[in-house]
N, C-alpha and C positions, 0 to 999 in steps of 0.2 A: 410660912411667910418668908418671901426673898428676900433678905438683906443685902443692902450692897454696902461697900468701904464707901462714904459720900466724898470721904480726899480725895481718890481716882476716880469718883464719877463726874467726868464731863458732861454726860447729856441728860444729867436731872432734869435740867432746865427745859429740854429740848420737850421732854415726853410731857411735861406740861403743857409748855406750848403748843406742842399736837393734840391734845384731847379737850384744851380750854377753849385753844384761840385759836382753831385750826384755820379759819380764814383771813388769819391777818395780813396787809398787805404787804409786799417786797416791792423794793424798787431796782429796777432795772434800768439800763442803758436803752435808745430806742432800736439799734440796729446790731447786730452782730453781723461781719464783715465775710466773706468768702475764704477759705481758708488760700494758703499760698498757691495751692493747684487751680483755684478758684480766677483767684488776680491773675492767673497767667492767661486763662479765656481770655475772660475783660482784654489783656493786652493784646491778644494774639487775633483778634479776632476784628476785624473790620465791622465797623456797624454804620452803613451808608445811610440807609432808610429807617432805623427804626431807634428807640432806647431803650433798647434793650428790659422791656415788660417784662421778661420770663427772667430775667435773673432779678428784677427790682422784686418780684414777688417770691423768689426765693427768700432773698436778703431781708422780707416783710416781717420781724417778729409782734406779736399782738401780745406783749408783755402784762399787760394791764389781764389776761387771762393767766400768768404765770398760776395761782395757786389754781386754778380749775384744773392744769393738766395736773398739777403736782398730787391733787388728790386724784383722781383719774388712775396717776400708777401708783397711790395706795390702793384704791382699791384693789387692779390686778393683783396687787400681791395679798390680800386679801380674800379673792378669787382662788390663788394660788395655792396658797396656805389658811389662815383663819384671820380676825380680827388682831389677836395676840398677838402674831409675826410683826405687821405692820408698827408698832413699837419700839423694834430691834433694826429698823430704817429712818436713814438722815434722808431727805431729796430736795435737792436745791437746783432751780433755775437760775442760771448764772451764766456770764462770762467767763471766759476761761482766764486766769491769769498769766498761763504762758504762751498763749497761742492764739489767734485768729481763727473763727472760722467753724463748724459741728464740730463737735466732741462728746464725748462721756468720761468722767473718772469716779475710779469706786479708788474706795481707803476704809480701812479699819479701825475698830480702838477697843480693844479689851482690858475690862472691868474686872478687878478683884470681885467674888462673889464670897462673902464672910462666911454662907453657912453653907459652901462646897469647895473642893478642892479645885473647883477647873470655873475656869474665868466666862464672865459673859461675853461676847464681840456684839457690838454693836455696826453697822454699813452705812456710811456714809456711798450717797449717789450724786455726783452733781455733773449735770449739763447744760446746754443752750436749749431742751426743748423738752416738751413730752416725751415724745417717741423717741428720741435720743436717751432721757430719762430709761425708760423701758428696756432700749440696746443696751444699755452699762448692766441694768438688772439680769436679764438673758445671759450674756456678759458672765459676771460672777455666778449665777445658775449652773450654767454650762462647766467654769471651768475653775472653779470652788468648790462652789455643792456637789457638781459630777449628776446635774439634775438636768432632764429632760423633755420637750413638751413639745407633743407631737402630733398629725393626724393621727397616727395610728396608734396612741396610748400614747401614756405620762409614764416619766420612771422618776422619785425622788425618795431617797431616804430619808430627807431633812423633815421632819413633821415637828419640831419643837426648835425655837430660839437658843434652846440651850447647846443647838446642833451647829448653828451657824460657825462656818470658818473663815480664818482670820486669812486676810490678803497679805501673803509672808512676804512682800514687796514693798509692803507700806502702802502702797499707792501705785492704780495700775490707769494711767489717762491714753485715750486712745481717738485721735483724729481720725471724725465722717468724714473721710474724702471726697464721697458721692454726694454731688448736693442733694437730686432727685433719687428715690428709689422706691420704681415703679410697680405696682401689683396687680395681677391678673388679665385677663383676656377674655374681647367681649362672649365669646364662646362657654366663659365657665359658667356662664351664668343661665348657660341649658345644659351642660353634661354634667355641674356639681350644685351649686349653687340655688337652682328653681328651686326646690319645695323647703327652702330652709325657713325657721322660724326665731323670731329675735334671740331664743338663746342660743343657737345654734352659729349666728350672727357675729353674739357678742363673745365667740370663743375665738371667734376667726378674727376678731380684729385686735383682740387682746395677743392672737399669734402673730398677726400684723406687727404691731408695736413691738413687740419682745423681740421681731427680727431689723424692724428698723427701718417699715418701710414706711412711706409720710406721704408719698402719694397715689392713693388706690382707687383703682379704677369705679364709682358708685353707679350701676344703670340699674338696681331697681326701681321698681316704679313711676318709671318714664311714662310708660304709656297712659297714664291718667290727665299729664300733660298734655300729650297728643289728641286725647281726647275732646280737653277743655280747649284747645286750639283749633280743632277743624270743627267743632259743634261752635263755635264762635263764626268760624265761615262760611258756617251755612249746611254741613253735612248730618246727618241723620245717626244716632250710634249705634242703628246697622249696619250703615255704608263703613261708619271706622271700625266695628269690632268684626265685618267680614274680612277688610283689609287684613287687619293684625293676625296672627299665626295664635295660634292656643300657646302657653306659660311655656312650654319647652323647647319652644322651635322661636321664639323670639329678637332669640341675639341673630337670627339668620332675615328675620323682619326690620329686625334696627337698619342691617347695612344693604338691606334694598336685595336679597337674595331670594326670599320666598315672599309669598304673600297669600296669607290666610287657610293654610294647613295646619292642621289640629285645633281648630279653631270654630264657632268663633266662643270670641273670649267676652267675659260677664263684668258687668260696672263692678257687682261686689269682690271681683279681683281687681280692677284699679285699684278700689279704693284701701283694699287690704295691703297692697301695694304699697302705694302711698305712704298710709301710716307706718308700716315697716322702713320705709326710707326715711322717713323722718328720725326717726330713732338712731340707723345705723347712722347717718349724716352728723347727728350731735353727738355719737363717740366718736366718731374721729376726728370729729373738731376739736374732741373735748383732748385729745391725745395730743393735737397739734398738726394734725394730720391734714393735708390740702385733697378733696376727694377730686376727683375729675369727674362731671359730670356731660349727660350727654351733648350734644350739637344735631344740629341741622344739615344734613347729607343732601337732600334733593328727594329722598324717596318717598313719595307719596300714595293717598289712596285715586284709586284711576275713577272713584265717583266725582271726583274735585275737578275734573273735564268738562262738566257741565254746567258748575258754577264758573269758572273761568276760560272758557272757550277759546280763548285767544294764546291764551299762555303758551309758551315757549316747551310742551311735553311729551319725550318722545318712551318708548318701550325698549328696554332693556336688553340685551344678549339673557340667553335661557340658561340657567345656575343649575346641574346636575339632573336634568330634564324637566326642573320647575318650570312651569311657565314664565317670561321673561316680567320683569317690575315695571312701574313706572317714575320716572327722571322726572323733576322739573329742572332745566338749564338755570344755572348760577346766577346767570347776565339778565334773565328775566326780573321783573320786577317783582312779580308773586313769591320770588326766592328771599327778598328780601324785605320783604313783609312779613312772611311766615315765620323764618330766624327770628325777628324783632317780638314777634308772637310770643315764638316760643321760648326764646329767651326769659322773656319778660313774666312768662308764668310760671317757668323752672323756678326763679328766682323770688318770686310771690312766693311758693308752695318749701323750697326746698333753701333758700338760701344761694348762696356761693362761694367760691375760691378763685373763680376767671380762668380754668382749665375746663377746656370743652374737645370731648374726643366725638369725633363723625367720620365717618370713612364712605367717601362716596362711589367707590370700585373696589371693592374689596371680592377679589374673581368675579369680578363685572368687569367686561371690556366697555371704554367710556366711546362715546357713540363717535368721536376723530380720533386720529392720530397727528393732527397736525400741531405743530410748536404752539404754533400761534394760539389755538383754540386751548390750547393746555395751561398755558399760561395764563388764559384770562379767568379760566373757568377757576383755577385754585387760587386765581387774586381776587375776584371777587368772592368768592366763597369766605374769606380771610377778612376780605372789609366789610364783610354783611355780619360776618358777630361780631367785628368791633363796633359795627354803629349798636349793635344789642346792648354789649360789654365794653367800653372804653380797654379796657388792662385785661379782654381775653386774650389766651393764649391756646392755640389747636393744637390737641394732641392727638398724632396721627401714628397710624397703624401702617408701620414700613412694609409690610407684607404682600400690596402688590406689587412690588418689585421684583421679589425675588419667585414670588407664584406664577407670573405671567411676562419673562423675560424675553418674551418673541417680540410682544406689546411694546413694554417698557423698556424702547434700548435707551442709549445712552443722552440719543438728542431729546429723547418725551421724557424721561426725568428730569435734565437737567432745566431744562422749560417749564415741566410741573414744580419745583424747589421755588424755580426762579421768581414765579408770581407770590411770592408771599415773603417778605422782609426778614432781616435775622430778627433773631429774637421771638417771631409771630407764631414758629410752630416748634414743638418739641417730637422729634420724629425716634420712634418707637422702633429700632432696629431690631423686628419680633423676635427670629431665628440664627440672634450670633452662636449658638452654640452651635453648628452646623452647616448657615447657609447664610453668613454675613451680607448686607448688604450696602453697610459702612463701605466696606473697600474695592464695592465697582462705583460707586457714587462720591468718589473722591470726601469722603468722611460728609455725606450728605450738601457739599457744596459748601459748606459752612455752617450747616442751621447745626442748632443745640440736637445733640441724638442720646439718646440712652441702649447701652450693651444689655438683650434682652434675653433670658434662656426658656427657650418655648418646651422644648423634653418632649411634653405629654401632646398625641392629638387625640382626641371623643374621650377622653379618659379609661383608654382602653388598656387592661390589666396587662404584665408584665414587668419583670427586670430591666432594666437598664439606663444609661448613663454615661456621661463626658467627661469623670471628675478630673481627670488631667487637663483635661483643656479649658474648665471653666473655671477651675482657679489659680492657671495662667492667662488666657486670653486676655480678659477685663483689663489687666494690667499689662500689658501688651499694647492694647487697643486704648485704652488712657491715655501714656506715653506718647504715642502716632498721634493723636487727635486731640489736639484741646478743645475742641468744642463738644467730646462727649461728656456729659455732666454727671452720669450716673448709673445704675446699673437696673435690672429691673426682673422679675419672675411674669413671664408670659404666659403659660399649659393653661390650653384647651380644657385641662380639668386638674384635681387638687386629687390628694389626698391618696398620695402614692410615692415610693422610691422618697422616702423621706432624706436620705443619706444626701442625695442628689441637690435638694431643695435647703438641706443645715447649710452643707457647702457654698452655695453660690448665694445664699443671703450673707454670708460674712465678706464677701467680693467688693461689700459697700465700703469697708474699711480696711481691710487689707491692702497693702502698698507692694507686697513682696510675696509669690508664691510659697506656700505652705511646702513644709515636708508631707508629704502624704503621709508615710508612713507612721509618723508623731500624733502628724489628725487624728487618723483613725484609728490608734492606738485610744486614744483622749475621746470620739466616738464612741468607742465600743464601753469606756467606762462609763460616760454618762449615758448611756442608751440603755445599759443593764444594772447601772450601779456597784458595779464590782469589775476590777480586770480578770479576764478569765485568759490567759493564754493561747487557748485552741482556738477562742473567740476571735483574739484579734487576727490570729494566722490567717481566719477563712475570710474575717473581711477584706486582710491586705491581699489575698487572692482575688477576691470580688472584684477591689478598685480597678486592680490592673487587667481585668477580665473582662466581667459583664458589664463594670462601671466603666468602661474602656473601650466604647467603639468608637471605630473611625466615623468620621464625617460623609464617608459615600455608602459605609452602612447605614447609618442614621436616616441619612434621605432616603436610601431604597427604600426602609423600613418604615420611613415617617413614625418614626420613634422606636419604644418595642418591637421585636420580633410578634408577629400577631401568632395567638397560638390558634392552631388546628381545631381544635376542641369548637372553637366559639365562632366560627368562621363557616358557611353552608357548602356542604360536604362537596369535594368533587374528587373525579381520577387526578388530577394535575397540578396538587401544589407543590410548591418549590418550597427547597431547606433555605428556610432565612435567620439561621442563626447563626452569629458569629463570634462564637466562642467552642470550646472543647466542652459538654454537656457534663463530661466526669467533675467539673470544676462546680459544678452545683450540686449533685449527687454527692459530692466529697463533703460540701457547706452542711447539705442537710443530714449527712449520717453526722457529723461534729456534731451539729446542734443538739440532736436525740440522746448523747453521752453525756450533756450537761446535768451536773448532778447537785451545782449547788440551790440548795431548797430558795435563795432568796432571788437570784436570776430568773430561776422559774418560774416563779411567784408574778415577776414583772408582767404590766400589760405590754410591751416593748421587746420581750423575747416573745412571749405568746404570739405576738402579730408576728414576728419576723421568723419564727420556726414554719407557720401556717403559709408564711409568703414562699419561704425555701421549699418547702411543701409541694405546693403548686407549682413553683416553677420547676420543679423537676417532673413532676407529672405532666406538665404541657412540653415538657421536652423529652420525655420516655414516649407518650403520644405519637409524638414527629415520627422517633426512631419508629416504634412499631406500625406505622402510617404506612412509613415507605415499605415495607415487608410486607405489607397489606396489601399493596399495590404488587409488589413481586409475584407474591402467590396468585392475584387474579390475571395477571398479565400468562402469569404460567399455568392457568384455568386448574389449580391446585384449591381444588375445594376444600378438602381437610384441613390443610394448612390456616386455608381464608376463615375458615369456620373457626378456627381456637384463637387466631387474632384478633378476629372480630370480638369474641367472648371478653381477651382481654383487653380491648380499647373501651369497653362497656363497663368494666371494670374500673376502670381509669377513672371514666369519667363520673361515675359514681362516687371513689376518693375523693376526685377532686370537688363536687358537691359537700360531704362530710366532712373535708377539713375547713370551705369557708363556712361553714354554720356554726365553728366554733369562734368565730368574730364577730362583731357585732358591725362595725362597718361594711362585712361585708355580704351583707341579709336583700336580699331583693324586697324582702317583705317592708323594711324601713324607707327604702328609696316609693314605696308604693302607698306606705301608709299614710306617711306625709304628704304626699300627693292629695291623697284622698282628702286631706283633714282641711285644707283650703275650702272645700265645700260648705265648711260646717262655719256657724260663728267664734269667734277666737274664747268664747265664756263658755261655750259647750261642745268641748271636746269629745268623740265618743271613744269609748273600746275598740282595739281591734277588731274583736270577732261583730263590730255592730256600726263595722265603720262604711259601711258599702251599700251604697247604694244609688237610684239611678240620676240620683244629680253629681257623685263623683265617677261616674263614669266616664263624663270626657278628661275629667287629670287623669283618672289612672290609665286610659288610653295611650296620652299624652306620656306618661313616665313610663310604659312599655315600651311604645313605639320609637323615642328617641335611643333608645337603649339596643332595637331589634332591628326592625325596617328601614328606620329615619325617610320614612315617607308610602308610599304608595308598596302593593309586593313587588313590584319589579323594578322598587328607586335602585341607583346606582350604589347610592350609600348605604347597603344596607350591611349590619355585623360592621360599621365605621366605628360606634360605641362600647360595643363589646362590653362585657363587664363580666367575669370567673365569678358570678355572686351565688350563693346557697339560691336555690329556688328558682335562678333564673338556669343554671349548668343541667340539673335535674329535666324541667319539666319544658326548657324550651330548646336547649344546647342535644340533651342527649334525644329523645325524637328524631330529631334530624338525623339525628350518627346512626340509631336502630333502621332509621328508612334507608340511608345510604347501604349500609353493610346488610342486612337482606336482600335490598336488592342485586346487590354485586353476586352473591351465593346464589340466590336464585338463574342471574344472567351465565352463572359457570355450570350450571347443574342444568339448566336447558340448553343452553350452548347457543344463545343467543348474544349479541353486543349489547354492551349498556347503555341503557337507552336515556341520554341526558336529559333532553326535553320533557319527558315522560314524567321523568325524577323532579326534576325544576318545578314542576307545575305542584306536585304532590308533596315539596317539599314547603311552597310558597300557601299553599289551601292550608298546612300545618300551621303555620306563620301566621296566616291573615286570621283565622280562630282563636291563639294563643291572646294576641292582641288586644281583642274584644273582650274579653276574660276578663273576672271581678277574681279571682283565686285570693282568698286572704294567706297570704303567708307570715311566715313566724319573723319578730323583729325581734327577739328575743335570741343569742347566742346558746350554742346548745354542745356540752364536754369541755374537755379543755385540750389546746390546742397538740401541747406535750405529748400525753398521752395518746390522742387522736395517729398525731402525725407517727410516733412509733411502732402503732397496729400497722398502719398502713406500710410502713416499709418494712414489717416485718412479713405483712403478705406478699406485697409485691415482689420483693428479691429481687432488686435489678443490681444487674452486675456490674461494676465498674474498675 
């Protein structure tokens, strides 16, 4: 039985009040203020036409919900930990006493405990909000506990209260600079996001919160809206479910890019939809969190021609050799009837926050280029969801600016801004970390922008990273602009280059660049639980290396260097890596020498020895790629013949090392797929989960992964993914047809015959696709181990 000294226990009272009268109510102030960075907008900023809705509804606290978030992040840390933790936390929704504006502060208080020598601490957390609540706990997580929470594993020693440490500061309070801080892109929600299920959901927004962000992007289950919208005027829902794109190609149906590939799509995914959004929409509310949800673009289904004959609708420029979409014009009336529509049913079904993201050119060229036409078309676009929405606010996708700057010069942006008031849109500057487009558009003309880091495109595997630059820039770009309000995480897909993603979520509150080297120092502990010295050596190597391209690499590469391996074979790829290859070969032989039993142990070295892994094998690849090509160019059959052996070998490794992950299983991205088939109360087994009514998701989660469309789309190996099952049995084929045929083209003394290849590689392709193959979602060795064989066969020299 714990005893405690009750003269030094302060929070007896507290731990009552938590288990008695956990819902009693607080009373709070009605508005918390902007902090000083905040006031300076407000001053600096000219507000002609509008008042300023987008900051009134920052400024909006819904205190009367204060105890709903406050339990909210008990629970996460009860998620985190057990029930019992949640007792050894103070969380108070408050104003700050010394400062205007978001905050978080954590403070300690240690407890004599009478029947042990070593004291209890108890954590006090108090902020202005949920999800601020959550940042202070991450916060102390991070850089207390030395505790870690990741896509790619958890690291935390602390499993008991009696572990908690005490904040040797007293008190560490730390000002949200960024008012907004924005999460994800409409894209993640086909390369990451499609087949997830609410638990799946409920980890990601609990990651959400613990980084601090408050407003994220929600487009599930729109299309049930769209549904009940055009079956309202009159369409048929086969006319809408041919329109829409099958579950994986959707976010490219939202912005008007394809229409009705992998498709079509079944009421009982609306509706499974639906109810899924309902759920994720009341955590994040319950967090404090403002979702954005979707808007009204103009893109419609072309059977709506016939109902409305007259309407103002023209066909699209053709998106990657899709056929082109169809536009309804802004200025038409049908435009704004439809918004009113569908506003009005989002808001039936889903609720609101008054943040609506629509992108109506998103790599669509819009059908003028004239001032005038540009202007009208984004003002009335802007008055058609405020007659929806009184207090919407658009949140746009800066992206076609800097995607199609032949388009977009200087006088069709500043004409597109021009149509819509301050305050009316929050413009989403995608690709600051690379491809600003803050500083050709004179900090967007004035409108509110958020500093975005896009990193990742198809969620295509590889190293790399900006950390120099993106936790300097933001603060750089602060400074220059007062109208940028926030900072925000953009990637086409999640659940990678985690270093990359720790970093630039703390960019919300940071005022002053970091010492890198201190970071990552403080990194390396909380990511393994222990400082290991060779550890930190090879990361601060990383930073300045792989985490360290320039910005004209970045773009070449549109992100990672794509590796070879996953790419359809040819004589003529070019080295796109920009780094020294020994400086990963170095990372991964360190890592194999780590010997202490608790590091190893970590789900967070496991994943990051099996990623050094791979990336050296996609970069030993390259090198023997090009000697491959040497020996056939020099019609050196022997030679071709034993490279070939060990590129086949390669690729085999690299199969074997990710199958000792569990994220990184083709078989999980396939089987959840499947299981949408099924009712949510009757889940089947793997081995009994296939059959011909999940045939078209599992199609659907092949194809965006392989083809991304027809065998001869442009896009295709855009998604890539190094996973167990997909390297094996759809990556290496290709490499075995390539490199026969090369031997064979030297030994008959014939040229290689591409076309030949192309066709026989693309018939490989189109069959894989069609395929029901159950693969294993179950992770198989351990990583350690695995990765040590492996470089103990290979022998690559460095």
């Amino acid at each position: 039985m714990l005893k405690i000294n009750k003269s030094k226990f302060g929070f007896l009272i507290f731990l009552t009040f938590l288990v008695i009268n956990f819902s009693k109510s607080i009373q709070f102030n009605n508005q918390i203020n902007f902090n000083d960075n905040g006031n300076e907008i407000l001053n600096n900023i000219e507000d002609q036409r509008f008042n300023n809705v987008l900051l009134d509804l920052h400024m909006e606290r819904d205190y009367k919900d204060g105890n709903k978030q406050i339990s909210t992040v008990y629970g996460l840390i009860e998620r985190l930990f057990n029930f019992e933790m949640t007792l050894f936390f103070k969380l108070k929704i408050e104003e700050s006493e010394w400062m205007t504006g978001e905050y978080y502060e954590i403070s300690t208080e240690s407890v004599e405990n009478e029947d042990s020598s070593k004291n209890i601490t108890f954590v006090t957390i108090r902020a202005d909000s949920g999800v601020n609540l959550a940042m202070g706990l991450q916060y102390y997580l991070k850089y207390y506990c030395f505790c870690s929470y990741t896509w790619s594993g958890d690291q935390c020693s602390i499993t008991s209260y009696s572990q908690l440490p005490a904040v040797t500061e007293g008190s560490v309070s730390i000002p949200v600079i960024s008012a907004y801080r924005y999460y994800m892109n409409v894209c993640t929600f086909g390369y990451s996001t499609t087949w997830w299920n609410w638990s799946r959901w409920e980890r990601e927004i609990d990651w959400m919160a613990l980084n601090g962000y408050n407003l994220p992007l929600a487009f599930v289950g729109q299309e049930y809206i769209w549904y009940r919208v055009f079956s309202e005027l009159g369409l048929s829902f086969d006319q809408i479910s041919t329109w829409l794109t099958g579950p994986a190609f959707l976010p490219w149906n939202r912005m008007g890019n394809v229409n009705g590939w992998g498709g079509p799509i079944t009421l009982d995914w609306l509706e499974k939809q639906r109810d899924l959004q309902i759920k994720i929409l009341e955590r994040m509310r319950q967090y404090g969190m403002k979702p954005v949800l979707p808007g009204f673009a103009g893109h419609i289904p072309g059977a709506i021609q016939q109902l409305f004959p007259q309407a103002n609708i023209s066909v699209l420029s053709t998106w990657c050799n899709f056929n082109g979409t169809f536009y309804l014009e802004s200025t038409d009336p049908l435009f704004a009837k439809i918004t009113t529509m569908f506003i009005g049913e989002l808001i039936d079904v889903f609720g609101t926050d008054h943040f609506y993201n629509f992108d109506p050119f998103n790599e669509l060229e819009p059908p003028s280029n004239d001032t005038d036409y540009l202007r009208q078309t984004s003002q009335s676009m802007y008055e058609n969801v405020l007659l929806a929405d009184p207090k919407a606010v658009w949140v746009l996708q800066g992206w076609f600016i800097v995607d199609a700057p032949e388009f977009w010069q200087a006088k069709q942006t500043e004409a597109w801004f021009s149509g819509v008031p301050i305050g009316g849109v929050l413009v989403l500057d995608l690709w600051s970390d690379v491809i600003p487009g803050w500083t050709t558009t004179n900090y967007y003309y004035g409108h509110y922008w958020v500093w975005c880091m896009l990193h990742n495109f198809g969620g295509r595997s590889g190293m790399y990273g900006r950390l120099p630059w993106i936790s300097s820039n933001p603060i750089t770009a602060r400074g220059l602009s007062p109208n940028m309000v926030g900072i925000g995480l953009t990637p086409e897909a999640i659940e990678q280059n985690v270093v990359v993603y720790d970093m630039m979520s703390e960019m919300s509150w940071r005022s002053v660049q970091p010492n890198l080297t201190e970071w990552v120092t403080q990194y390396t502990h909380r990511r393994y639980g222990k400082l290991v010295p060779e550890i930190v050596d090879v990361w601060i190597s990383l930073v300045n290396t792989v985490f360290n391209a320039t910005a004209a690499t970045a773009r070449a590469n549109m992100g990672a260097p794509e590796s070879f391996i996953a790419l359809r074979p040819q004589l003529t790829f070019g080295n796109n890596s920009f780094y020294n290859p020994n400086i990963l070969y170095n990372a991964w032989n360190v890592f194999s020498m780590v010997d202490d039993e608790y590091v190893i142990s970590t789900e967070t070295f496991e994943f990051d020895i099996s990623e050094f892994t791979m990336q050296s094998l996609s970069n030993y690849f390259m090198d023997q790629y090009f000697l491959l090509i040497e020996a056939f160019n020099a019609s050196d059959v022997q030679t071709l013949s034993t490279i070939s052996i060990e590129l086949l070998d390669i690729i085999n490794y690299m199969d074997e090392i990710a199958s000792t992950q569990s994220s990184l299983q083709l078989g999980l991205w396939t089987y959840r797929a499947r299981l949408w088939a099924y009712p949510t109360n009757d889940i089947p087994t793997l081995q009994n989960s296939s059959n011909s009514n999940t045939a078209p998701y599992e199609f659907n989660a092949r194809n965006v992964l392989t083809l991304w469309g027809p065998s001869n789309s442009v896009l295709h190996d855009y998604a890539f993914k190094l996973w167990s099952g997909l390297v094996s049995d759809f990556y290496s084929p290709r490499w075995q047809l390539f490199l026969k045929s090369l031997v064979q083209s030297v030994e008959n003394r014939k040229p290689f015959n591409k076309e030949s290849f192309n066709r026989m590689v693309e018939n490989l392709e189109e069959q894989w696709v069609v395929q029901q193959t159950i693969y294993p979602t179950v992770p198989v060795g351990q990583a350690y181990n695995t990765s040590k064989y492996i470089q103990t066969h290979l022998k690559i020299n460095f």
